[in-house]
Residue frames as a rotation matrix with the C-alpha (Angstrom) as fourth column:
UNK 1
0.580 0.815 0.000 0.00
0.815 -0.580 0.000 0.00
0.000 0.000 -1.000 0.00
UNK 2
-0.013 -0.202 0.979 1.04
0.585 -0.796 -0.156 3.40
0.811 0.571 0.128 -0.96
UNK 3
-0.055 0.072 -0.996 2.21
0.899 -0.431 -0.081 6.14
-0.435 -0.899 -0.041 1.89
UNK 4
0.580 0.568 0.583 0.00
0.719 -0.694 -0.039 8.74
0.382 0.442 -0.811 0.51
UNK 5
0.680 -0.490 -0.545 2.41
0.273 -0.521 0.809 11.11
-0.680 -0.699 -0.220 3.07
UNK 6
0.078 -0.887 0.455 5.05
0.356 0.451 0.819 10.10
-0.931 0.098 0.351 1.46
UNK 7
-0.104 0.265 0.959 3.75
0.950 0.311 0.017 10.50
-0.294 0.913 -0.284 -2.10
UNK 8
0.890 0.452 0.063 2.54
0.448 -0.891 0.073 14.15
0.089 -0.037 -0.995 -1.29
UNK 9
0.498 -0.764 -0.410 5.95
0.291 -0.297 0.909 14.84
-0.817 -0.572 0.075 0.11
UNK 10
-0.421 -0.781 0.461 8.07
0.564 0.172 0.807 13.72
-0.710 0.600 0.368 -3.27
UNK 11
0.431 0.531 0.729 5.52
0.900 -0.196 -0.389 15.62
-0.063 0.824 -0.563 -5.34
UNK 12
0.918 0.107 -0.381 5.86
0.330 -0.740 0.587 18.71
-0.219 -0.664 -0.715 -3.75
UNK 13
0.084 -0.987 0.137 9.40
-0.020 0.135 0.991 18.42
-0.996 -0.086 -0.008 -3.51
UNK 14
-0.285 -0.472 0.834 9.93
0.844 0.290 0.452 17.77
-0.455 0.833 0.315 -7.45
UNK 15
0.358 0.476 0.803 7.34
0.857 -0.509 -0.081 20.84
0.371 0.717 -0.590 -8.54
UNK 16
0.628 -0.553 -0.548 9.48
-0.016 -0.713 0.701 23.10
-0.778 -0.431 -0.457 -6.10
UNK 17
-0.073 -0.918 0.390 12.64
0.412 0.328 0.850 22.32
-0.908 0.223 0.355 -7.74
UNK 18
-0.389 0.122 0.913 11.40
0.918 -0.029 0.395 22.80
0.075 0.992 -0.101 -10.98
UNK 19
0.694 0.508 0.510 9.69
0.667 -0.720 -0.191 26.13
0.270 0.473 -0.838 -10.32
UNK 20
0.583 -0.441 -0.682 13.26
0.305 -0.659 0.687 27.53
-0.753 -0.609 -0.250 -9.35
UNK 21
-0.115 -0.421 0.900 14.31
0.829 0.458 0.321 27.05
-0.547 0.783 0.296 -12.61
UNK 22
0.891 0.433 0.135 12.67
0.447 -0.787 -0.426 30.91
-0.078 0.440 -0.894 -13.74
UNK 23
-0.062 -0.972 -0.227 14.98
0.935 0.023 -0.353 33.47
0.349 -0.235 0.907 -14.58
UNK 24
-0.415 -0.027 -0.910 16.13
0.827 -0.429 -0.364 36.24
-0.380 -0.903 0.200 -12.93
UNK 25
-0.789 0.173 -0.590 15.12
-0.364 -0.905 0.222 38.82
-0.495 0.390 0.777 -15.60
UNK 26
-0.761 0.616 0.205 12.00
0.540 0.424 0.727 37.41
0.360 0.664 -0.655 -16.11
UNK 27
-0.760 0.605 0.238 8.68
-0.643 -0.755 -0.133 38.44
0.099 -0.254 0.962 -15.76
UNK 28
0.130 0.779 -0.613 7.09
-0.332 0.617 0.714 35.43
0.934 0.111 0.339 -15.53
UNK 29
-0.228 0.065 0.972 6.40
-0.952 0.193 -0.236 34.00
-0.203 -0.979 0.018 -12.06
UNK 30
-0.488 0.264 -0.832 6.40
0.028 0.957 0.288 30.13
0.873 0.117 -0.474 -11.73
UNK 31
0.098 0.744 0.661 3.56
-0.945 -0.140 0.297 29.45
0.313 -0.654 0.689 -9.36
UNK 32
-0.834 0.030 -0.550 3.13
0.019 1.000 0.025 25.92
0.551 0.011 -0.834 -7.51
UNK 33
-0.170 0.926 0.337 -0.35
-0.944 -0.251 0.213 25.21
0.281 -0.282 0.917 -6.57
UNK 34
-0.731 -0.293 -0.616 -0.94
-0.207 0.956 -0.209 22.31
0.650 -0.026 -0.760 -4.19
UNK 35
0.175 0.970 0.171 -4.28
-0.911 0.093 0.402 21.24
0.374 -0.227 0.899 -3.33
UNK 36
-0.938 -0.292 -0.188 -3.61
-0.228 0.926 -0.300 18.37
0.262 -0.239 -0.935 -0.75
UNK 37
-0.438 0.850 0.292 -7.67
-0.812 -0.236 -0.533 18.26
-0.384 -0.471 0.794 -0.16
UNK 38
0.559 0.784 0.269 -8.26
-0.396 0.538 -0.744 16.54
-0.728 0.310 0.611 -3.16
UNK 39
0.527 -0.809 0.261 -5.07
-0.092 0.251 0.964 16.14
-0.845 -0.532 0.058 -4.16
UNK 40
0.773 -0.115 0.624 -4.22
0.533 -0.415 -0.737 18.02
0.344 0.902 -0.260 -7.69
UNK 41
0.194 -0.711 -0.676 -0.47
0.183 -0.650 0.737 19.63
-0.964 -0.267 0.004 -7.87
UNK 42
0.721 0.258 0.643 0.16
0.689 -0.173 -0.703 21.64
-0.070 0.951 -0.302 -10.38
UNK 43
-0.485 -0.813 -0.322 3.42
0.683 -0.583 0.440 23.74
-0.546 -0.006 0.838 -11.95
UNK 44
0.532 0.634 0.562 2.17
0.843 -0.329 -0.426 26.98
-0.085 0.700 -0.709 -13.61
UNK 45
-0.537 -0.843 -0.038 3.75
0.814 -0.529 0.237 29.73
-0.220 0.097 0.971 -15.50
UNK 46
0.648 0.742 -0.174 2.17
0.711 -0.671 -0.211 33.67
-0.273 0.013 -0.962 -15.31
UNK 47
-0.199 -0.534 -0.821 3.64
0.133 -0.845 0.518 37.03
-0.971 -0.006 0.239 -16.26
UNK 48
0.842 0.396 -0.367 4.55
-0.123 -0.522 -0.844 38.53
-0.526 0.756 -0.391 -19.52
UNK 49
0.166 -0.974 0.155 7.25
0.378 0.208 0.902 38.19
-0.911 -0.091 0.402 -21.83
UNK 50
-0.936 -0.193 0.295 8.25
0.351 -0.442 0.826 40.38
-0.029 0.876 0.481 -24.94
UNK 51
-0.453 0.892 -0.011 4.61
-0.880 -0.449 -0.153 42.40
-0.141 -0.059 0.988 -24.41
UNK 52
-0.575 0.217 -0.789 3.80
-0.324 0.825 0.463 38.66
0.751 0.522 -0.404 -24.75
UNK 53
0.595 0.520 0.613 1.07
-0.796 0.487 0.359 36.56
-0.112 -0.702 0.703 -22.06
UNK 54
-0.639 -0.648 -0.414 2.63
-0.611 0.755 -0.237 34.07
0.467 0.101 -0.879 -20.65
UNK 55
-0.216 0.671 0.709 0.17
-0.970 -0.063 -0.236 31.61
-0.114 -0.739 0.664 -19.29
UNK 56
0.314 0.074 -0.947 0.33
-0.470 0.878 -0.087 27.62
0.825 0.472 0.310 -19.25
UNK 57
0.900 -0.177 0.399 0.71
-0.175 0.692 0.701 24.34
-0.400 -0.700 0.592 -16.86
UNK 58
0.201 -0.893 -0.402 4.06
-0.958 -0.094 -0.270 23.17
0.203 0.440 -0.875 -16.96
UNK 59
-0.824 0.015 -0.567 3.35
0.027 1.000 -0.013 19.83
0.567 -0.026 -0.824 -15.03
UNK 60
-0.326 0.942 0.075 0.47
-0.780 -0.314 0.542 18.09
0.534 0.118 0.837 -13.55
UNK 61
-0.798 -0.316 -0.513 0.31
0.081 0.788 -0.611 15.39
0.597 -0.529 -0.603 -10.99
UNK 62
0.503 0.698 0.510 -2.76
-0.807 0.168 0.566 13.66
0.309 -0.696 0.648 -8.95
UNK 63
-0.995 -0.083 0.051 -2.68
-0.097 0.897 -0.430 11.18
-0.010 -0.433 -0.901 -6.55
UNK 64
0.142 0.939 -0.313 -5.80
-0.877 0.266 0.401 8.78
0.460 0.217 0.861 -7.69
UNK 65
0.951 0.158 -0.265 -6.71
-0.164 0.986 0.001 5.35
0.261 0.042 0.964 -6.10
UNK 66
0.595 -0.772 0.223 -2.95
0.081 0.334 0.939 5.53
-0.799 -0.541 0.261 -3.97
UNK 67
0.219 -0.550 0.806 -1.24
0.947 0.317 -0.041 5.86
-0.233 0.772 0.591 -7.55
UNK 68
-0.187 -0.213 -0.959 0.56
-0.441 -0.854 0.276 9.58
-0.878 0.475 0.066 -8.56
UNK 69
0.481 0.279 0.831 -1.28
0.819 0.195 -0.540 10.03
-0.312 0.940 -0.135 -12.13
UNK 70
-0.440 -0.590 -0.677 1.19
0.009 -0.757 0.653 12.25
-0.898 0.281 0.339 -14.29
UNK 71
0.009 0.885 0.466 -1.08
0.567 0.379 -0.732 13.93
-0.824 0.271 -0.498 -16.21
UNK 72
0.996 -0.032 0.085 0.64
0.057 -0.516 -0.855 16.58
0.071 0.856 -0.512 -17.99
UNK 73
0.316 -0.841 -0.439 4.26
0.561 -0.207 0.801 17.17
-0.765 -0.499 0.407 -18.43
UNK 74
0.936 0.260 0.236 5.40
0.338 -0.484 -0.807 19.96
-0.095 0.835 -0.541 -20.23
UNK 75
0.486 -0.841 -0.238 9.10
-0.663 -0.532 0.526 19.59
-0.569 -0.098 -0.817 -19.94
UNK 76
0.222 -0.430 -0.875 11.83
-0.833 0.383 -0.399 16.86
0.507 0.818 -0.273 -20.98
UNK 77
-0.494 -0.506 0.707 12.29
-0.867 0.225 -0.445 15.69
0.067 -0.832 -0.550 -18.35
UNK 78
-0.376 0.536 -0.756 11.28
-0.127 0.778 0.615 12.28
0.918 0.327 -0.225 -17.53
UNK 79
-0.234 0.096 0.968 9.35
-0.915 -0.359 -0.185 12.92
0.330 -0.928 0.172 -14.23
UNK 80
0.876 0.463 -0.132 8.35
-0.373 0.826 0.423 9.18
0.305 -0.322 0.896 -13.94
UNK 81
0.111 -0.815 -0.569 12.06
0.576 0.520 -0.631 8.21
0.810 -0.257 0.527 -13.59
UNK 82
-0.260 -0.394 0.881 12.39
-0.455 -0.755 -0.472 11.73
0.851 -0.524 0.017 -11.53
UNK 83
0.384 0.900 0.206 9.45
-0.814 0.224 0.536 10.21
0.436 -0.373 0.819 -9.21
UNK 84
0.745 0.045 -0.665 11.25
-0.094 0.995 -0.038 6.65
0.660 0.091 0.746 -9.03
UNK 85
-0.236 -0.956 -0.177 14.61
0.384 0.075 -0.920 7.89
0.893 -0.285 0.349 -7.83
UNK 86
-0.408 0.007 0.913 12.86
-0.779 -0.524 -0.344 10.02
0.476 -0.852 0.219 -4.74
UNK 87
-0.920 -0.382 0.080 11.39
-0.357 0.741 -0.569 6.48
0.158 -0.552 -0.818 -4.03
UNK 88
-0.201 0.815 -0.544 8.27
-0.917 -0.352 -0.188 5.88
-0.345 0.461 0.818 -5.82
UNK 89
-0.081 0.187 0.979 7.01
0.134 0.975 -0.175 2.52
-0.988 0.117 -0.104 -7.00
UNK 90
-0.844 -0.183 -0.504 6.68
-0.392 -0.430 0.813 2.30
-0.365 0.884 0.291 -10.71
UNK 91
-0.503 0.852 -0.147 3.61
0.782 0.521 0.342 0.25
0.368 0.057 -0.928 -10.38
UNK 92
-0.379 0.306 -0.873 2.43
0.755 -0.444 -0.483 3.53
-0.535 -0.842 -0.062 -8.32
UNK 93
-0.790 -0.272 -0.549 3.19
-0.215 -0.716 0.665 5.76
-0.574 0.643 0.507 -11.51
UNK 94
-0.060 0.498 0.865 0.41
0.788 0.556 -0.265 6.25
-0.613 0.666 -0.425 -14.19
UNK 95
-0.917 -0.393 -0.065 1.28
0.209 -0.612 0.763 8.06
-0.339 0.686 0.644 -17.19
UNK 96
-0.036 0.998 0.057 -1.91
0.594 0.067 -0.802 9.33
-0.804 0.006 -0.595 -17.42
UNK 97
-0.008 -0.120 -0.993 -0.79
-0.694 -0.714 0.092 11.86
-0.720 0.690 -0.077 -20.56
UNK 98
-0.989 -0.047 -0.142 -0.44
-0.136 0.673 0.727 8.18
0.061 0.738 -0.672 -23.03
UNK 99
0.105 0.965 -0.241 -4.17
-0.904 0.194 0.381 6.90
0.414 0.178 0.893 -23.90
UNK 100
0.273 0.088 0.958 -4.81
-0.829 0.526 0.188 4.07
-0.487 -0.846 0.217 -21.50
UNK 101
0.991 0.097 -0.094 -4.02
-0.136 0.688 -0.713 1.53
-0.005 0.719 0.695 -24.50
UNK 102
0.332 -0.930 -0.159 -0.33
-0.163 0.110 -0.981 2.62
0.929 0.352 -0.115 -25.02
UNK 103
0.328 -0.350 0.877 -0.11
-0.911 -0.361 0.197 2.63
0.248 -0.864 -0.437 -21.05
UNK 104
0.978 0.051 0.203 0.54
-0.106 0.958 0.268 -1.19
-0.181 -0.283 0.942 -21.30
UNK 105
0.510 -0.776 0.372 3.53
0.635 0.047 -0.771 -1.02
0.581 0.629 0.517 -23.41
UNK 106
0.235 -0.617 0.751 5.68
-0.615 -0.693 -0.376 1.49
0.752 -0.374 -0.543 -20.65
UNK 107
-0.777 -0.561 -0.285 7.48
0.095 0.343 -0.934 0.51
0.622 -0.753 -0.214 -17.40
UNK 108
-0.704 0.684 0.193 4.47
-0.325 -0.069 -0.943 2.11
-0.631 -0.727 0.271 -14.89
UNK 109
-0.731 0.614 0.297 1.10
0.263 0.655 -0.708 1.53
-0.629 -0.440 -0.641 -14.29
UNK 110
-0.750 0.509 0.423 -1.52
0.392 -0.175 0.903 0.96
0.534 0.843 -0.068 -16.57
UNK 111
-0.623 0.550 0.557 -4.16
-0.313 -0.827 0.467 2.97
0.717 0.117 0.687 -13.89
């Protein structure tokens, strides 16, 4: 069984990290928005850039049914491995961004 704690903890921890990553002459603010209620975490980028809106999720992570669903990722990173190394289960992991078909054919859970 899954230590939901635990799970919250490494999320948390990974969408920090990643929203330090802004730079310093930006105008954009990385935001992290963690709803442990119902458990939705979410990276998000605001501000302006070149007279430009800046406005988008950068990642996306629930915890469904004891399992961290990684529903959006908008980097390169591979956040399932990121997830594994802080001490995650890969059975725990569901790549919820693949269409539940292809989710058979990966390393984590199919949901």
């Amino acid at each position: 069984m899954a230590n939901l704690d635990e799970y919250r903890k490494y999320i948390k921890q990974l969408l920090t990290a990643y929203s330090q990553y802004e730079k310093s002459d930006s105008q954009v603010e990385a935001q992290t928005i963690f709803d442990t209620e119902h458990d939705h975490y979410q990276l998000v980028y605001v501000g302006w850039q070149n007279k430009r809106r800046v406005y988008g999720c950068v990642l996306h992570l629930d915890i469904k049914n004891e399992k961290i669903w990684i529903q959006h990722n908008g980097t390169e990173a591979n956040i399932g491995d990121e997830l594994v190394a802080l001490g995650v289960l890969k059975q725990d992991i569901v790549l919820g961004f693949h269409s539940p078909y292809k989710r058979q054919f990966t390393d984590f859970a199919v949901g």
